[in-house]
C-alpha atoms as an extended CHARMM CRD file, in Angstrom:
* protein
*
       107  EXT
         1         1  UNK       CA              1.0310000000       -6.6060000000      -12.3120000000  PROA      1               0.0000000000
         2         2  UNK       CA              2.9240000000       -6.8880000000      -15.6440000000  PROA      2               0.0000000000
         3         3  UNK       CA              5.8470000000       -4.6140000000      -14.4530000000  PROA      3               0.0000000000
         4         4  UNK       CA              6.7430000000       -6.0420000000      -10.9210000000  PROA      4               0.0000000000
         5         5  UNK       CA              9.6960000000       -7.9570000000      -12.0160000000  PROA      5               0.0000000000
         6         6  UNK       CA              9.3450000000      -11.0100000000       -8.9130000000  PROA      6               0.0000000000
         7         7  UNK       CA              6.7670000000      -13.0530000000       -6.9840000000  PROA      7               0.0000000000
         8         8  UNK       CA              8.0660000000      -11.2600000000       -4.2360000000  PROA      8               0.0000000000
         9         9  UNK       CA              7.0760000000       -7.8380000000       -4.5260000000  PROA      9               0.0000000000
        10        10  UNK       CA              3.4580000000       -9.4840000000       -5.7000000000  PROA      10              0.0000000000
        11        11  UNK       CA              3.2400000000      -10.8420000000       -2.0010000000  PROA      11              0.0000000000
        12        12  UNK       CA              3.9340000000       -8.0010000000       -0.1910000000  PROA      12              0.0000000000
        13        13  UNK       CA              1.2460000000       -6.4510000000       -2.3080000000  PROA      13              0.0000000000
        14        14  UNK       CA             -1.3700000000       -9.4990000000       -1.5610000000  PROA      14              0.0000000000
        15        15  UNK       CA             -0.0310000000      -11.9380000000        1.1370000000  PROA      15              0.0000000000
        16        16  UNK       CA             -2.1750000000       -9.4760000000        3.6690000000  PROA      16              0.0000000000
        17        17  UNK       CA             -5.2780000000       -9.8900000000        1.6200000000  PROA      17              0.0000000000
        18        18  UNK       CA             -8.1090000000      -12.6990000000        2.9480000000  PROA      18              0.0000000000
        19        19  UNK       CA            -10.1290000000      -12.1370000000       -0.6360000000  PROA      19              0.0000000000
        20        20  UNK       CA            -10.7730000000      -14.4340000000       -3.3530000000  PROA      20              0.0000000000
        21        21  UNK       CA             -8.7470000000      -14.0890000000       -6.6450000000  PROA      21              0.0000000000
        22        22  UNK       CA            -11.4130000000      -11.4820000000       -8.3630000000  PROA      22              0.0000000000
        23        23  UNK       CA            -10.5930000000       -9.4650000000       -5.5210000000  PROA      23              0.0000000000
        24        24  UNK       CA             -7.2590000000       -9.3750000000       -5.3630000000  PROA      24              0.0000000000
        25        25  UNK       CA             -6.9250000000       -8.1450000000       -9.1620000000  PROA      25              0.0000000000
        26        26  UNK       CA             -9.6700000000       -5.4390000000       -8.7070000000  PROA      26              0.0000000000
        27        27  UNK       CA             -7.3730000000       -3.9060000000       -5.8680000000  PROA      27              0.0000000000
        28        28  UNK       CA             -4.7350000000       -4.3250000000       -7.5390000000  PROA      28              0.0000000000
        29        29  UNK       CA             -5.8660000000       -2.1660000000      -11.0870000000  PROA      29              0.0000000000
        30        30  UNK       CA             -8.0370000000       -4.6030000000      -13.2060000000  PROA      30              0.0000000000
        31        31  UNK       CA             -7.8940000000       -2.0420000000      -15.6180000000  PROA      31              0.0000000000
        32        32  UNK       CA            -11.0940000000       -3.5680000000      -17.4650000000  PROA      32              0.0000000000
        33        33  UNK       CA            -12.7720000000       -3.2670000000      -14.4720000000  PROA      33              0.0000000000
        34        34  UNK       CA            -11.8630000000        0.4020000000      -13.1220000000  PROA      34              0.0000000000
        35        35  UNK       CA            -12.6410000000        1.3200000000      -17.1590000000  PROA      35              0.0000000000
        36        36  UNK       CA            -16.6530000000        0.3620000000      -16.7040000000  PROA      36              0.0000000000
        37        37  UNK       CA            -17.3250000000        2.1070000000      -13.2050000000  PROA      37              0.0000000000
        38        38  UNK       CA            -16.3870000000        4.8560000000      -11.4200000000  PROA      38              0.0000000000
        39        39  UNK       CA            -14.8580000000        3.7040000000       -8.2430000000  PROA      39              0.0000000000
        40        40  UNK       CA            -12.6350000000        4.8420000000       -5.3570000000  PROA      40              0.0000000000
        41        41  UNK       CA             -9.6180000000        2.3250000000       -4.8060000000  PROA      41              0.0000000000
        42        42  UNK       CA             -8.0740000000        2.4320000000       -1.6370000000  PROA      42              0.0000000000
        43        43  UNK       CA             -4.4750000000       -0.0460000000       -1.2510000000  PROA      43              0.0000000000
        44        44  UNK       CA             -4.3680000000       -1.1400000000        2.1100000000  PROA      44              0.0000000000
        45        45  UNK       CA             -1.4920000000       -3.1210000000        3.0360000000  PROA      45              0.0000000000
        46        46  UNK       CA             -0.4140000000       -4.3830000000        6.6460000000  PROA      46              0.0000000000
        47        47  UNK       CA              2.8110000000       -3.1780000000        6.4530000000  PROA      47              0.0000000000
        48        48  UNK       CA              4.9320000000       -4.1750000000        9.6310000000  PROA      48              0.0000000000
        49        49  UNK       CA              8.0550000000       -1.6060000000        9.4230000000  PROA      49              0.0000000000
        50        50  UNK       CA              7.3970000000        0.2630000000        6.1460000000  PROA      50              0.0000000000
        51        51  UNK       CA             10.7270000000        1.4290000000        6.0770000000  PROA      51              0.0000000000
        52        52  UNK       CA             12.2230000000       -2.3610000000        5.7350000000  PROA      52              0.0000000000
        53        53  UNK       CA              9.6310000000       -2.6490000000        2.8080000000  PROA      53              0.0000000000
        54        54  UNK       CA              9.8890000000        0.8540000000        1.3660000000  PROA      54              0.0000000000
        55        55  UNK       CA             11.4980000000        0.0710000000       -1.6050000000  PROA      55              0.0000000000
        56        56  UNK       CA              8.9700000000       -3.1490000000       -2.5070000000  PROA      56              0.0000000000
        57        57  UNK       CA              6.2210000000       -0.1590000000       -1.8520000000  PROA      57              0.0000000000
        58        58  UNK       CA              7.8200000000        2.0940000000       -4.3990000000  PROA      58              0.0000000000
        59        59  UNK       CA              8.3950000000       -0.6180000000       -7.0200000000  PROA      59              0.0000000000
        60        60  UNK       CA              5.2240000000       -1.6340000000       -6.6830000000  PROA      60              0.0000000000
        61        61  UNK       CA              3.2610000000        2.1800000000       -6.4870000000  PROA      61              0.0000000000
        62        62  UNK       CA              5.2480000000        2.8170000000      -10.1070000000  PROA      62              0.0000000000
        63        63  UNK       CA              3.5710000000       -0.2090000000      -11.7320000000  PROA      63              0.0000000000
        64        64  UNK       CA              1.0710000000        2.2530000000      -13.4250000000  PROA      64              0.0000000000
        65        65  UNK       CA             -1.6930000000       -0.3820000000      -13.1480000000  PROA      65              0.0000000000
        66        66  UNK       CA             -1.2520000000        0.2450000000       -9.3570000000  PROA      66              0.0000000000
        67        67  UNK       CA             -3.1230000000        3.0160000000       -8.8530000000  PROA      67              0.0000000000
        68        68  UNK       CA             -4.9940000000        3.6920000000       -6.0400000000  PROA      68              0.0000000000
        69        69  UNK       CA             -6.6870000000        7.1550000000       -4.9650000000  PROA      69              0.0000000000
        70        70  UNK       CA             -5.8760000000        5.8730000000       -0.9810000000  PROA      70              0.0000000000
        71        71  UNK       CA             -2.8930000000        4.3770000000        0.4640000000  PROA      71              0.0000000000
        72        72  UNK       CA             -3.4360000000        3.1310000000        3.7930000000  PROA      72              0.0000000000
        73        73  UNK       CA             -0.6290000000        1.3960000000        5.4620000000  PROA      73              0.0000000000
        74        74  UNK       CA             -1.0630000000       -0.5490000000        8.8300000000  PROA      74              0.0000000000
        75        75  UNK       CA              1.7000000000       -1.2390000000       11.5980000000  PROA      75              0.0000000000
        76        76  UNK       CA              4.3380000000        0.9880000000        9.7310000000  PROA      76              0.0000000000
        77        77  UNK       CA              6.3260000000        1.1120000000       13.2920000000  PROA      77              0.0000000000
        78        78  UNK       CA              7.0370000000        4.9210000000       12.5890000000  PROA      78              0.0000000000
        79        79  UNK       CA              7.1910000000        7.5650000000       15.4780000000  PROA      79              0.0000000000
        80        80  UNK       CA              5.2320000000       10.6800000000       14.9980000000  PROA      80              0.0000000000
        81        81  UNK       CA              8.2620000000       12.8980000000       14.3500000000  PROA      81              0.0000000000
        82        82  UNK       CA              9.4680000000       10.0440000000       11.3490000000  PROA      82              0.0000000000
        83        83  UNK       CA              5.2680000000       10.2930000000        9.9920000000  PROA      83              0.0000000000
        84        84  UNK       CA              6.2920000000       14.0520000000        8.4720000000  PROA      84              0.0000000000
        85        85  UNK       CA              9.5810000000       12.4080000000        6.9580000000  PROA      85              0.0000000000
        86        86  UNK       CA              8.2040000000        9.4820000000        4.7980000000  PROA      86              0.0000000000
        87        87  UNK       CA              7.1550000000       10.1510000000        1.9230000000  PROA      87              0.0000000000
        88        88  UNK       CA              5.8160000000        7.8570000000       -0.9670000000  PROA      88              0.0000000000
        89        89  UNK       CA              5.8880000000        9.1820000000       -5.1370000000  PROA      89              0.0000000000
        90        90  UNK       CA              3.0540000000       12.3090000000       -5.0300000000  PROA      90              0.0000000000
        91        91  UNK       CA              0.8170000000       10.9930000000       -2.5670000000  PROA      91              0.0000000000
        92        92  UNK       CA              0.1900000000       13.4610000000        0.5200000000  PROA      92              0.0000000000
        93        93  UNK       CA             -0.3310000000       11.8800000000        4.2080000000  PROA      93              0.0000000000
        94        94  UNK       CA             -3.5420000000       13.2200000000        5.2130000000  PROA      94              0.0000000000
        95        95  UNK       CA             -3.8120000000       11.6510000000        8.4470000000  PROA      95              0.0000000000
        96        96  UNK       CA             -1.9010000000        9.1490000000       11.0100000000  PROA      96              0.0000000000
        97        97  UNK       CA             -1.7700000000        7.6770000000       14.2910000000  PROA      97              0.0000000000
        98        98  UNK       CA              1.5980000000        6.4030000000       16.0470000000  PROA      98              0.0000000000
        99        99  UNK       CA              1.5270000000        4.4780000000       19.8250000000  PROA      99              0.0000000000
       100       100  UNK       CA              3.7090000000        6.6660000000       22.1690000000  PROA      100             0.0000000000
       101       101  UNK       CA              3.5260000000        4.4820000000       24.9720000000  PROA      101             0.0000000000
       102       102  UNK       CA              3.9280000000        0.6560000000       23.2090000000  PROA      102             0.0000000000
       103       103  UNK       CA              6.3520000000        0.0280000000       20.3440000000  PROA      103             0.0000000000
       104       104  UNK       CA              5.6590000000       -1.0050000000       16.6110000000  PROA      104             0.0000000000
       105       105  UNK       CA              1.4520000000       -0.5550000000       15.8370000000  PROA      105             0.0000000000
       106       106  UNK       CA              0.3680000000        2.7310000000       14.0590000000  PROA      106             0.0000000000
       107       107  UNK       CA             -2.2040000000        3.5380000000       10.8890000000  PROA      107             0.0000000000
């Protein structure tokens, strides 16, 4: 992740992650490694309140070795009316889920 410019927007990018150090650097763009096979890469990330972490997502979704066909973001705490608002460089939300009855949660 040459162009993340602190150790902290690496964590919010791996601190999540239970996978061994191989991994971790194929999620996050081993470009030798998405070069040799053709692979869907899907960034999953619990997020818990996106929007107090939005700008670590952007910072890190610009590093172009970042660069995942999915993004799938856990516990974002959004309500469905805020899920048509957020928006995140050129990817398109193609599908969510918010709790209406218990705070925080949603994928």
């Amino acid at each position: 992740m040459a162009n993340i410019t602190s150790n902290r927007h690496m964590n919010l990018a791996t601190r999540q992650l239970s996978t061994s150090k191989t991994e971790q650097e194929y999620y996050m763009g081993n470009k030798t490694n998405r070069k040799r096979t053709s692979c869907l890469t899907i960034f999953h990330q619990n997020i818990r309140s996106v929007m107090t972490k939005k700008e670590e997502l952007d910072i890190i979704m610009q590093d172009k070795s970042v660069n995942p066909h999915l993004i799938c973001l856990s516990e974002h705490h959004l309500k469905t009316y805020e899920i048509s608002k957020f928006t995140l460089n050129t990817y398109k939300i193609a599908a969510s889920y918010c709790r209406e009855r218990v705070p925080k949660g949603g994928v």
